[in-house]
C-alpha positions as CSV (number, residue, x, y, z in Angstrom):
1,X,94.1,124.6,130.6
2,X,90.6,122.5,131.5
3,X,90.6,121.4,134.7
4,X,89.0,118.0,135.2
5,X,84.7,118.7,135.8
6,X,85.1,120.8,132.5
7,X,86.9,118.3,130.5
8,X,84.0,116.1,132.7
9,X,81.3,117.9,131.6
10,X,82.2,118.0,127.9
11,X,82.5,114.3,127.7
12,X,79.4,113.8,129.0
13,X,77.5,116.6,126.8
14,X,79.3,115.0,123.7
15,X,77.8,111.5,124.8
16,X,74.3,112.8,125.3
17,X,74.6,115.1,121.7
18,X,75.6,111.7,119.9
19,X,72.4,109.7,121.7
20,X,69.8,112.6,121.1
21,X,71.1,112.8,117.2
22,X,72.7,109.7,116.8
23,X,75.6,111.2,115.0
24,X,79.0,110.5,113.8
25,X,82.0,111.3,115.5
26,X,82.8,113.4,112.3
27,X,79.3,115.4,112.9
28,X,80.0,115.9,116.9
29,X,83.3,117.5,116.1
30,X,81.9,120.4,114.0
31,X,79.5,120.9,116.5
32,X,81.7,121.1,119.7
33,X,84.8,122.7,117.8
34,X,87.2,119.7,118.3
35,X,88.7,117.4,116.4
36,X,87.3,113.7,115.8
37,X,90.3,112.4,117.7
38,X,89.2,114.1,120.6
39,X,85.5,113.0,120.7
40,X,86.6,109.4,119.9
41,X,89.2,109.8,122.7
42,X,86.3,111.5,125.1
43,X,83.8,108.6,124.4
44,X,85.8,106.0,124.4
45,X,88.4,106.1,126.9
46,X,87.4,109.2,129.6
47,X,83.0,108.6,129.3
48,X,83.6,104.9,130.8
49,X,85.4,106.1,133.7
50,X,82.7,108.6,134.5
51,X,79.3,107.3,133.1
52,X,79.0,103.9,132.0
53,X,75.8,103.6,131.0
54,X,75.9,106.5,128.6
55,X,79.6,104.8,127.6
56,X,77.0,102.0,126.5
57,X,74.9,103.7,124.5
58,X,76.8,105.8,122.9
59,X,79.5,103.0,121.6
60,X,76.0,101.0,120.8
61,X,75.7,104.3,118.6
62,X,79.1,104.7,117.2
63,X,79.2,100.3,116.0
64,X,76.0,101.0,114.1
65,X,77.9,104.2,112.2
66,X,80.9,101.5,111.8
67,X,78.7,99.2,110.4
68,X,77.3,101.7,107.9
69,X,80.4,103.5,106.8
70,X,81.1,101.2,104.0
71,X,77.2,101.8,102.7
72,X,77.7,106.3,103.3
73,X,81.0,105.8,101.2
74,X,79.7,103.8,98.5
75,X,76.9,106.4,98.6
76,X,79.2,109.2,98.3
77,X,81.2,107.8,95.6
78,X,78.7,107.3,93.1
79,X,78.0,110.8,93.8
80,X,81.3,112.0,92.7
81,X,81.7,109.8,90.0
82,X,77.9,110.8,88.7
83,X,79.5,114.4,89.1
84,X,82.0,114.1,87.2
85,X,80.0,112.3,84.4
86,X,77.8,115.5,84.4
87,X,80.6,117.9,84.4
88,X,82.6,115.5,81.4
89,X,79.3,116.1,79.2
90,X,79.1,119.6,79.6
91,X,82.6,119.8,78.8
92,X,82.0,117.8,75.7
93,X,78.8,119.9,74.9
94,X,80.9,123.2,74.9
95,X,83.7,122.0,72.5
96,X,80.9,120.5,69.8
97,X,78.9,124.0,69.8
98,X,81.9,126.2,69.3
99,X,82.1,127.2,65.8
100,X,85.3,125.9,63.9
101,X,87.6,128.5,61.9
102,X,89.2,127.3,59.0
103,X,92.3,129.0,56.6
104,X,91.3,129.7,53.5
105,X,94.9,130.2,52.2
C-alpha cells in the first residue's frame, strides 16, 4: 500500500504531465499505468488539497478537452464509417472478379 507523499507525489507528477502535454485524462492513464478514474480522481479531488494552483491549470486543461470531445468523436466516427466504406468496396470488388461456374447439364 502507498503511503500518503507517494500517492502525493503521483498527483502532482500527473498534474504537471497533463500541463507540459496538455493531454487527456485517457492519454495520462497509459502513461502512468492507471486507470482514467484514478487520474480524474487524483486531479480533481486530492491535487486541490495539495496544490491549487496546478489544480487550476490542469482543470483549465481538462474543460478545454471537455469542450473538444464532441469535435475528436465526430472526427473519429467519420473515420470508422469511411473505413468501413473502404472495406464494403473491396468486398464488393472481390465477389465481381471471381469467375462464375455454371452447369452445363
Amino acid at each position: 500500500m502507498a503511503n500518503a507523499t507517494e500517492i502525493e507525489n503521483r498527483v502532482i507528477l500527473e498534474a504537471k504531465y497533463i500541463i507540459t502535454k496538455k493531454c487527456t485524462v485517457r492519454e495520462a492513464a497509459k502513461i502512468f499505468q492507471v486507470s482514467k478514474s484514478t487520474i480524474h480522481r487524483d486531479v480533481t479531488f486530492k491535487l486541490p488539497r495539495t496544490n491549487i494552483k496546478l489544480a487550476k491549470q490542469v482543470m483549465a486543461i481538462l474543460l478545454f478537452n471537455l469542450s473538444q470531445r464532441s469535435i475528436r468523436g465526430g472526427r473519429a466516427f467519420r473515420q470508422k464509417r469511411a473505413d468501413f466504406k473502404r472495406a464494403d468496396k473491396r468486398r464488393d470488388t472481390l465477389r465481381t472478379n471471381v469467375p462464375r461456374v455454371t452447369s452445363s447439364l
